[in-house]
C-alpha positions as YAML, in Angstrom:
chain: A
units: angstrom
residues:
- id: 1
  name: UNK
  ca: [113.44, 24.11, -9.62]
- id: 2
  name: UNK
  ca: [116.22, 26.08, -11.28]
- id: 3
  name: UNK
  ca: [115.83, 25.06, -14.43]
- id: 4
  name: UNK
  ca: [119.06, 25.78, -17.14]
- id: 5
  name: UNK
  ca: [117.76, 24.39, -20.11]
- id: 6
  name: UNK
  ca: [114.69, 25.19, -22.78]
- id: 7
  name: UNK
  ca: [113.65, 23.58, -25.17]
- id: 8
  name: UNK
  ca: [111.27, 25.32, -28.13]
- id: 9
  name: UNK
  ca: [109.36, 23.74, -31.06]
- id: 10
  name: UNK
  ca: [109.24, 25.86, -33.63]
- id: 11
  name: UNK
  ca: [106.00, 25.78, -35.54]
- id: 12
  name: UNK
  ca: [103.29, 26.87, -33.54]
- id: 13
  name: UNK
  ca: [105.38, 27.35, -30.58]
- id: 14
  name: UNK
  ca: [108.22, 29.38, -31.67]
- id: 15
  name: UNK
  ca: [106.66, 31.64, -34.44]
- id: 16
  name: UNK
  ca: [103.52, 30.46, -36.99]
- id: 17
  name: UNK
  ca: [104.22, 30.69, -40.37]
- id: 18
  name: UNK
  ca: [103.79, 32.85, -42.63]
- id: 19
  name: UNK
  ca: [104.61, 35.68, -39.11]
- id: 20
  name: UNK
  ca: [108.43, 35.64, -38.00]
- id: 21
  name: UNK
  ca: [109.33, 35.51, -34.79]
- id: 22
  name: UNK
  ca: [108.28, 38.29, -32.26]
- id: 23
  name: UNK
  ca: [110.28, 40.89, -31.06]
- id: 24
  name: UNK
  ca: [109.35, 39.84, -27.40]
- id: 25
  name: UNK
  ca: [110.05, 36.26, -28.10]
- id: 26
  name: UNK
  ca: [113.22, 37.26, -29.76]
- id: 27
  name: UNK
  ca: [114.58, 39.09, -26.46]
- id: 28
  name: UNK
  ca: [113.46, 36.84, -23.90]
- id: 29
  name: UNK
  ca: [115.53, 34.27, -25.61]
- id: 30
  name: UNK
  ca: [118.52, 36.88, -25.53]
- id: 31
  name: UNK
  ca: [117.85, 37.09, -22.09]
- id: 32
  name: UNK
  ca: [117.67, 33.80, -21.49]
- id: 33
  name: UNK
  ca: [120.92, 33.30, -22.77]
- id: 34
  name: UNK
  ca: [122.55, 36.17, -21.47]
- id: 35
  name: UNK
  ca: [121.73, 34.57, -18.16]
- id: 36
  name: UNK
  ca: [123.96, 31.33, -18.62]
- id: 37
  name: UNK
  ca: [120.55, 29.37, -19.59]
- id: 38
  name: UNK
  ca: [120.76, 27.24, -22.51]
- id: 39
  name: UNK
  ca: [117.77, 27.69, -25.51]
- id: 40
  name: UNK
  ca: [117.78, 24.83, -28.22]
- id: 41
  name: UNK
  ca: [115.47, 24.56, -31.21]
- id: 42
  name: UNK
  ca: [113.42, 21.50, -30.92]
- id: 43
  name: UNK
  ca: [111.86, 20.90, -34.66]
- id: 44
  name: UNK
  ca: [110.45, 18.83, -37.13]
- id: 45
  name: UNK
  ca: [112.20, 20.93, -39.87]
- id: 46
  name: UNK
  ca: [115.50, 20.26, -41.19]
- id: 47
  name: UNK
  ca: [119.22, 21.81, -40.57]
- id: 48
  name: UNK
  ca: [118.58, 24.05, -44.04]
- id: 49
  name: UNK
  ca: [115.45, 25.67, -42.29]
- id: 50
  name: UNK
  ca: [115.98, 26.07, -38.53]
- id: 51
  name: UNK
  ca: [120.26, 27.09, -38.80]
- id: 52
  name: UNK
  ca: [119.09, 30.84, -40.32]
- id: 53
  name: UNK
  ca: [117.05, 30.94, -37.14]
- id: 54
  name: UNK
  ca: [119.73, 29.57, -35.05]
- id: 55
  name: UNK
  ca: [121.92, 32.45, -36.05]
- id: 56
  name: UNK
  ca: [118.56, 35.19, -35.79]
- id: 57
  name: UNK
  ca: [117.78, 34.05, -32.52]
- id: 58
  name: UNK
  ca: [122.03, 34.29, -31.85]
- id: 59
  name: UNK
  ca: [121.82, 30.66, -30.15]
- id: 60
  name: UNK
  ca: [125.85, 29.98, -31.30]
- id: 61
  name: UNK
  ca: [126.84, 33.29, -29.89]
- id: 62
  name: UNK
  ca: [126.95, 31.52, -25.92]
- id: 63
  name: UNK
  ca: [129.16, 28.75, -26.28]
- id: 64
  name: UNK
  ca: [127.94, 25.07, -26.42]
- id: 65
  name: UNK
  ca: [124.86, 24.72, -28.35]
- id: 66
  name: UNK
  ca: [122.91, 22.16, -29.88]
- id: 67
  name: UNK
  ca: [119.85, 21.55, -32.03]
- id: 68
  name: UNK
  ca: [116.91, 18.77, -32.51]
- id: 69
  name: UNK
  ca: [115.83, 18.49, -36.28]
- id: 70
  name: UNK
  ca: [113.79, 15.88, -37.85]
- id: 71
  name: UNK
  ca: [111.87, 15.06, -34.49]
- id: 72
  name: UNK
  ca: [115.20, 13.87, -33.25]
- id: 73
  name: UNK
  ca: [116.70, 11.96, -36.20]
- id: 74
  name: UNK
  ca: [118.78, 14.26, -36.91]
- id: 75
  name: UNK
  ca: [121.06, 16.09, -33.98]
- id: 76
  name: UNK
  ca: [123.64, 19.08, -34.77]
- id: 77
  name: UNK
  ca: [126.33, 21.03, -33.37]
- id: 78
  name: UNK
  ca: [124.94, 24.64, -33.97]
- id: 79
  name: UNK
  ca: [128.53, 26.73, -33.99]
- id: 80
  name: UNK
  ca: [129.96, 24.17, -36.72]
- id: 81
  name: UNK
  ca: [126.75, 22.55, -37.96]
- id: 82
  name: UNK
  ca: [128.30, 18.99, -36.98]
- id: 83
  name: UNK
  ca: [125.92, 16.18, -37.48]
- id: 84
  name: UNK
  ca: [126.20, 14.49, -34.13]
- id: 85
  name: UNK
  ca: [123.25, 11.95, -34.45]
- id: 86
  name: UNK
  ca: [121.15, 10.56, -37.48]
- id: 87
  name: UNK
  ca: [118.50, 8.00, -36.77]
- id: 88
  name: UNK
  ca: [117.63, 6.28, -40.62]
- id: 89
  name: UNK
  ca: [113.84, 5.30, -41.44]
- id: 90
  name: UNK
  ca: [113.71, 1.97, -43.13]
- id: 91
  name: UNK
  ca: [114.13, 2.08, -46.75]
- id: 92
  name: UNK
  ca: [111.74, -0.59, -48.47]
- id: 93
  name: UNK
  ca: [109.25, 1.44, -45.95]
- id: 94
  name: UNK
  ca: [109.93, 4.90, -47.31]
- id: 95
  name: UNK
  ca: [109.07, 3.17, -50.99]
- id: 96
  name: UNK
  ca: [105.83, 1.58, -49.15]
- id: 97
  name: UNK
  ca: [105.03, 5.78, -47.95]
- id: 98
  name: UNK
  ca: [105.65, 7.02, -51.18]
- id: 99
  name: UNK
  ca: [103.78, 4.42, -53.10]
- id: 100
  name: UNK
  ca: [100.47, 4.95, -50.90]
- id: 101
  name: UNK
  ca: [101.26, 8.98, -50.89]
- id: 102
  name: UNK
  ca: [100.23, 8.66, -54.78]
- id: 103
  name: UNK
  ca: [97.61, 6.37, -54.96]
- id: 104
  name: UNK
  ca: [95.89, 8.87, -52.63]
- id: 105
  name: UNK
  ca: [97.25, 11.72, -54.28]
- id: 106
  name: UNK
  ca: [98.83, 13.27, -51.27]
- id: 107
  name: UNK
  ca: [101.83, 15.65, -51.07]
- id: 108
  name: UNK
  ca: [104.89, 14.62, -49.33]
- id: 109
  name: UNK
  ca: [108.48, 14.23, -49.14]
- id: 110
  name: UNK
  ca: [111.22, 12.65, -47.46]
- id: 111
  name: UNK
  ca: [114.39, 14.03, -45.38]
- id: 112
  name: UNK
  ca: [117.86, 13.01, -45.53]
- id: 113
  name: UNK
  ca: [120.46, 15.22, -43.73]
- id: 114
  name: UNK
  ca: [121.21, 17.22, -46.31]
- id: 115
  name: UNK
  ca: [118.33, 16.63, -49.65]
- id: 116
  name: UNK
  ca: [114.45, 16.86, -49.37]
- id: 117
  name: UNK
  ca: [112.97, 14.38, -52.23]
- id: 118
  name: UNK
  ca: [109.53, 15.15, -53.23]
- id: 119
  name: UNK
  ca: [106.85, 13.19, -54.92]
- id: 120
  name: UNK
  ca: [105.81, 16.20, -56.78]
- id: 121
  name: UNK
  ca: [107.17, 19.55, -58.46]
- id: 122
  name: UNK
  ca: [104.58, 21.21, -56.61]
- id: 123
  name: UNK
  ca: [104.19, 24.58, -54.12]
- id: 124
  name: UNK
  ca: [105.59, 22.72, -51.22]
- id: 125
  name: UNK
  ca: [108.76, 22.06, -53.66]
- id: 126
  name: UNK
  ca: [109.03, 25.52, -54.51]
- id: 127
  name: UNK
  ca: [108.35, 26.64, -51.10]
- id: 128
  name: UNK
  ca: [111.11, 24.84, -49.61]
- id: 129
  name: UNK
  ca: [113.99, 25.68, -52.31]
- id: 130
  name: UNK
  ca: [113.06, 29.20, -52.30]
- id: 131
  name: UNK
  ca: [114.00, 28.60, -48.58]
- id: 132
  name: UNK
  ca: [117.58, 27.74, -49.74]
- id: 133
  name: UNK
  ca: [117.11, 23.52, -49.60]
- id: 134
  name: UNK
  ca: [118.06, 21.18, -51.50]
- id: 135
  name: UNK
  ca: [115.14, 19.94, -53.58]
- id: 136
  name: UNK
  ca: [114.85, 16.91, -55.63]
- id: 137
  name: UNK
  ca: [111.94, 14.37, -56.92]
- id: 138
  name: UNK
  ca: [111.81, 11.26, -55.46]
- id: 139
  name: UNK
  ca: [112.21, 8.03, -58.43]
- id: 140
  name: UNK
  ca: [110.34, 5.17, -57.53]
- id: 141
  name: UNK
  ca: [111.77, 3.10, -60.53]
- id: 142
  name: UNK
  ca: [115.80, 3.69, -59.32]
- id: 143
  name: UNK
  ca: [117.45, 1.15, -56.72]
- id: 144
  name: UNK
  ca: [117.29, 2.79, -53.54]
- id: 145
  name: UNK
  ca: [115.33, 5.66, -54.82]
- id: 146
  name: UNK
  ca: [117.29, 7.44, -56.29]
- id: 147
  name: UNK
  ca: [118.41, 8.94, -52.96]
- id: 148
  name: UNK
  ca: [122.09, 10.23, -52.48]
- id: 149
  name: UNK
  ca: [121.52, 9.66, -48.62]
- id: 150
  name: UNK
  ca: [119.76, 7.87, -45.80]
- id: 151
  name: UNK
  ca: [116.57, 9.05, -45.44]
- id: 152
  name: UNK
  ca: [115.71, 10.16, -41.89]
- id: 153
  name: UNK
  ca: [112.01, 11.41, -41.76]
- id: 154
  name: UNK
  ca: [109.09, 11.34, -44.09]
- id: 155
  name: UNK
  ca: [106.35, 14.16, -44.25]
- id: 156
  name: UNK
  ca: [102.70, 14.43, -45.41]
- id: 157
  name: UNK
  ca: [100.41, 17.42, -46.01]
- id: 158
  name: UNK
  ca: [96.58, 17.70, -46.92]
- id: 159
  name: UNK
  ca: [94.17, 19.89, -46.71]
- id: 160
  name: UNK
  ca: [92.07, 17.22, -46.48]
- id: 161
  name: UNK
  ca: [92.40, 15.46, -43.02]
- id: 162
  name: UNK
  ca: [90.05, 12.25, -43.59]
- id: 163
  name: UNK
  ca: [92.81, 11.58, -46.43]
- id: 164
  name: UNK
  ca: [95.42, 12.00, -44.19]
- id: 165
  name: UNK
  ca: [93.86, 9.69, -41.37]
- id: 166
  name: UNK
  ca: [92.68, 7.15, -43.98]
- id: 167
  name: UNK
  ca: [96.48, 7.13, -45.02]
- id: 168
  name: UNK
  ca: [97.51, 6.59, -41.72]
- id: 169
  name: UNK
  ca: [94.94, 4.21, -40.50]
- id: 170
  name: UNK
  ca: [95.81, 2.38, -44.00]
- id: 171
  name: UNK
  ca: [99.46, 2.18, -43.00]
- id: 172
  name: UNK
  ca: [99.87, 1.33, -39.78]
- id: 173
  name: UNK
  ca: [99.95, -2.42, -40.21]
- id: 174
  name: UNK
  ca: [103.30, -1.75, -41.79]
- id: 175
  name: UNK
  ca: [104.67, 0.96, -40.42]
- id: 176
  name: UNK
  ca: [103.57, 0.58, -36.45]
- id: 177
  name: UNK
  ca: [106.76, -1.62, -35.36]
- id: 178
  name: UNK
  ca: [109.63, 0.76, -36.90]
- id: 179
  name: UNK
  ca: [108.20, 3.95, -37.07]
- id: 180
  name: UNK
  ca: [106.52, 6.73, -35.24]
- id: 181
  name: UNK
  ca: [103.46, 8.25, -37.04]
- id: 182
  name: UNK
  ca: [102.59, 11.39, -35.66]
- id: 183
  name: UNK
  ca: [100.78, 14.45, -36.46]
- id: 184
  name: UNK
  ca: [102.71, 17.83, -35.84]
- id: 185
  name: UNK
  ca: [99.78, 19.61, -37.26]
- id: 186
  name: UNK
  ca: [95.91, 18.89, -38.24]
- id: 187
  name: UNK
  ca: [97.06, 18.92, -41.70]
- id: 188
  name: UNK
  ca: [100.55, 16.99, -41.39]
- id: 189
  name: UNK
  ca: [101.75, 13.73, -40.40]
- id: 190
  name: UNK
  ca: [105.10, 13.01, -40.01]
- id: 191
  name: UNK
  ca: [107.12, 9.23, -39.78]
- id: 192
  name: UNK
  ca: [110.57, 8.70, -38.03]
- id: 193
  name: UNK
  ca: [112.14, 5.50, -36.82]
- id: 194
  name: UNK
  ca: [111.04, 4.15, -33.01]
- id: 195
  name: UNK
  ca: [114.48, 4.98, -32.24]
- id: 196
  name: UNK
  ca: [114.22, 8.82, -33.19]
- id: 197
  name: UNK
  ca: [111.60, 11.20, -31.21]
- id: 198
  name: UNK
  ca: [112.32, 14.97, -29.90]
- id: 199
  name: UNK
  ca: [112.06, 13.65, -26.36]
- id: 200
  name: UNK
  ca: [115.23, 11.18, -27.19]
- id: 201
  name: UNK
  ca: [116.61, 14.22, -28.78]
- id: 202
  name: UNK
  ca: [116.73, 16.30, -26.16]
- id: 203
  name: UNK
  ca: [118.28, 13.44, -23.69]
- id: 204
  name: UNK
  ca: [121.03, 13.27, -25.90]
- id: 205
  name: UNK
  ca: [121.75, 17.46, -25.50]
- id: 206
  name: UNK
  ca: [121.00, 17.49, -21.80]
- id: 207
  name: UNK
  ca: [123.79, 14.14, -21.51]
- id: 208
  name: UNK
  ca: [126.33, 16.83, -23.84]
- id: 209
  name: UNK
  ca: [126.13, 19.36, -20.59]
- id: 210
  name: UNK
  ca: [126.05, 17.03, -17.98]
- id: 211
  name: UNK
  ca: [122.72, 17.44, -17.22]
- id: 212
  name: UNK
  ca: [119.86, 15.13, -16.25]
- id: 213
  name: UNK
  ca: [116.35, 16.33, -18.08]
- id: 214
  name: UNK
  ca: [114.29, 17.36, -14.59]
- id: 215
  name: UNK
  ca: [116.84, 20.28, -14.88]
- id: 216
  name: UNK
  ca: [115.02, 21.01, -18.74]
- id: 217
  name: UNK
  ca: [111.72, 22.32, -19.62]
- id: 218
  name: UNK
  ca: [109.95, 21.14, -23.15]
- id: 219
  name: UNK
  ca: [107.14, 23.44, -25.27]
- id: 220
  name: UNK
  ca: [105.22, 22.30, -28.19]
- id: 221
  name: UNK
  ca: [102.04, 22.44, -29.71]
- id: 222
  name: UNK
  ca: [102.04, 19.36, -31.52]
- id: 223
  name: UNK
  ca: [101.62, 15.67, -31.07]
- id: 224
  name: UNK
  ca: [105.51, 14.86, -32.08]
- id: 225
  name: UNK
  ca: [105.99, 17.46, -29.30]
- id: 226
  name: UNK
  ca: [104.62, 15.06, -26.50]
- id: 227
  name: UNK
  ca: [107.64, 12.68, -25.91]
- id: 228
  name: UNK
  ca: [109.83, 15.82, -25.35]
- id: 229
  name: UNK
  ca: [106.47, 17.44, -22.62]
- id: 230
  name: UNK
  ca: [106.75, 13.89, -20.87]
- id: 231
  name: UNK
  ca: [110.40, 13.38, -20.57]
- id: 232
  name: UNK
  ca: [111.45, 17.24, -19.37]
- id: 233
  name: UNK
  ca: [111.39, 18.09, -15.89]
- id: 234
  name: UNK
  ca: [108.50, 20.94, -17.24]
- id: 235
  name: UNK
  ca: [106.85, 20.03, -19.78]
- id: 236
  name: UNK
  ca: [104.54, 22.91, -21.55]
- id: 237
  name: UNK
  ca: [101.63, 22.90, -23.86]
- id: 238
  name: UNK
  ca: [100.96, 26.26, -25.90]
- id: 239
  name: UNK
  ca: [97.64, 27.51, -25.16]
- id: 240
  name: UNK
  ca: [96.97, 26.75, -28.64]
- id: 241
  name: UNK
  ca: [97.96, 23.28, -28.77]
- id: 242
  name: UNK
  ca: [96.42, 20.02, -30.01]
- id: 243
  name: UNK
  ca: [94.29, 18.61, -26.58]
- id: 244
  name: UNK
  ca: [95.92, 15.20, -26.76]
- id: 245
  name: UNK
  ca: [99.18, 17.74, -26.37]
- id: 246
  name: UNK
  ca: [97.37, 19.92, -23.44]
- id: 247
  name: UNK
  ca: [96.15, 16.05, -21.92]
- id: 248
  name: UNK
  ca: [99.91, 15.27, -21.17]
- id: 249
  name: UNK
  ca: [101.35, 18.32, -20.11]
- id: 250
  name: UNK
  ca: [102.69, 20.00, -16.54]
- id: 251
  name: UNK
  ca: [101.36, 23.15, -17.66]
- id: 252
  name: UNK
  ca: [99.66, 24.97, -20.04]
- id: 253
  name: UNK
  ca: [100.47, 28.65, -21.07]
- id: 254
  name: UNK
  ca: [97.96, 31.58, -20.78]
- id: 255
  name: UNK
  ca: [98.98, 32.91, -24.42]
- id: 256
  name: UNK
  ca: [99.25, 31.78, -27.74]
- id: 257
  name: UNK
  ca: [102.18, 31.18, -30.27]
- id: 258
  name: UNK
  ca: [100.98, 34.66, -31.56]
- id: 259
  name: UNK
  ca: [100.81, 36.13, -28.56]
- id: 260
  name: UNK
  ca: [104.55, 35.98, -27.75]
- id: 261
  name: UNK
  ca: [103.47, 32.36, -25.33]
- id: 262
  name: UNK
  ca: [107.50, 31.92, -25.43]
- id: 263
  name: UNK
  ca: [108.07, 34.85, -23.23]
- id: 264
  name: UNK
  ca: [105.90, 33.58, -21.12]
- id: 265
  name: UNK
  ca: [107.46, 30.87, -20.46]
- id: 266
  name: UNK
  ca: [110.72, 32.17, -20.03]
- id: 267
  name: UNK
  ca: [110.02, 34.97, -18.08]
- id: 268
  name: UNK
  ca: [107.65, 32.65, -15.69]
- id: 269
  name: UNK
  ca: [110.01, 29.56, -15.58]
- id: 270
  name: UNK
  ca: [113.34, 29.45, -16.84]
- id: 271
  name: UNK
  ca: [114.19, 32.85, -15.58]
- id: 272
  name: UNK
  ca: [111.18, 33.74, -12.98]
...
């Protein structure tokens, strides 16, 4: 198949944090691109985090180019950094999140396009302005929350993963018939609407070129990576991903994020 598109998550595909991203990842992409394929960002994270990579990895230097954020509730144009597509999580549900989040005492925080609102002033909050965000905390007792906009995804991290499964297991009855619970990491779980999901996400950007999706190929690691792996014509699993990740996938690659796996899979597929 000669695929044209590729689609990347970033964490644990793309680059692992605290590392940036590889020197061999960096030019396969280049090459990539230089080749007339097409390389989008496929991410939990927001517009404020991924568009400095956008412009690192030079992905609005080739024309038409588009990028998944939120685990596709949020969809932008990458030249301009147009909102295209915003997908809104419930509102008396975000309170419901929030509410549980601190009667277990469990960080987290809650996306809108353009604000992250945070149930505490903690490292996480520090972390994320220092990354040039917008950072506020979250107030339970104002109408709507106090929130300036719509909120789009909600986030959880722990350390401690039997209180992040007893919050989820705790929250499903309310949550399971609007919103996708998902974990994009042992020690994160993540909520968007039904109607928002990176696999959606990347329909919409292969529909913007014309493009059906057996002509795309999907990597992750994670479990909010699996509707993108099941919907691409290739769908990968990084050699360090979750199982239930591995379980779905077309293919598995031989290295790790940290061992440059992206270049694998461009030089093996997209361009090989």
């Amino acid at each position: 198949m000669n695929y044209k598109l590729l689609f990347l998550d970033y964490d644990g595909t793309l680059k692992q944090e605290p590392n940036e991203i590889s020197r061999a990842n960096k030019e396969a992409i280049l090459s990539a691109c230089q080749a007339g394929k097409k390389v989008s960002i496929a991410s939990g994270r927001n517009k404020d985090l991924i568009m400095h990579t956008v412009k690192e990895l030079q992905l609005d230097k080739f024309g038409e180019s588009y990028t998944v954020a939120l685990n596709g509730a949020h969809i932008f144009e990458n030249c301009s950094g147009t909102s295209l597509h915003s997908v809104p999580i419930p509102l008396n549900l975000t309170y419901l999140l929030f509410k549980k989040a601190y009667e277990l005492e469990i960080t987290c925080h809650v996306y809108t396009e353009n604000y992250i609102y945070f149930n505490y002033h903690d490292d996480q909050f520090k972390w994320y302005q220092e990354e040039g965000c917008t950072c506020e905390l979250i107030d339970m007792e104002q109408p709507g929350l106090g929130l300036k906009q719509t909120p789009l995804k909600f986030y959880l991290f722990s350390k401690d993963t039997n209180k992040l499964n007893r919050y989820k297991e705790e929250m499903d009855a309310v949550t399971k018939e609007d919103m996708n619970a998902e974990y994009s990491s042992r020690f994160s779980l993540e909520y968007t609407s039904t109607k928002a999901s990176k696999g959606l996400g990347i329909e919409f950007i292969c529909q913007q070129f014309g493009l059906t999706m057996d002509y795309a190929i999907a990597a992750g690691d994670g479990e909010n990576d699996i509707s993108m792996i099941q919907m691409a014509g290739l769908g990968v699993a990084m050699k360090n991903a979750l199982d239930s990740v591995k379980a779905v996938a077309d293919t598995i690659t031989e290295r790790t994020c940290m061992e440059d796996g992206v270049s694998e899979i461009i030089n093996r597929y997209l361009l090989g």
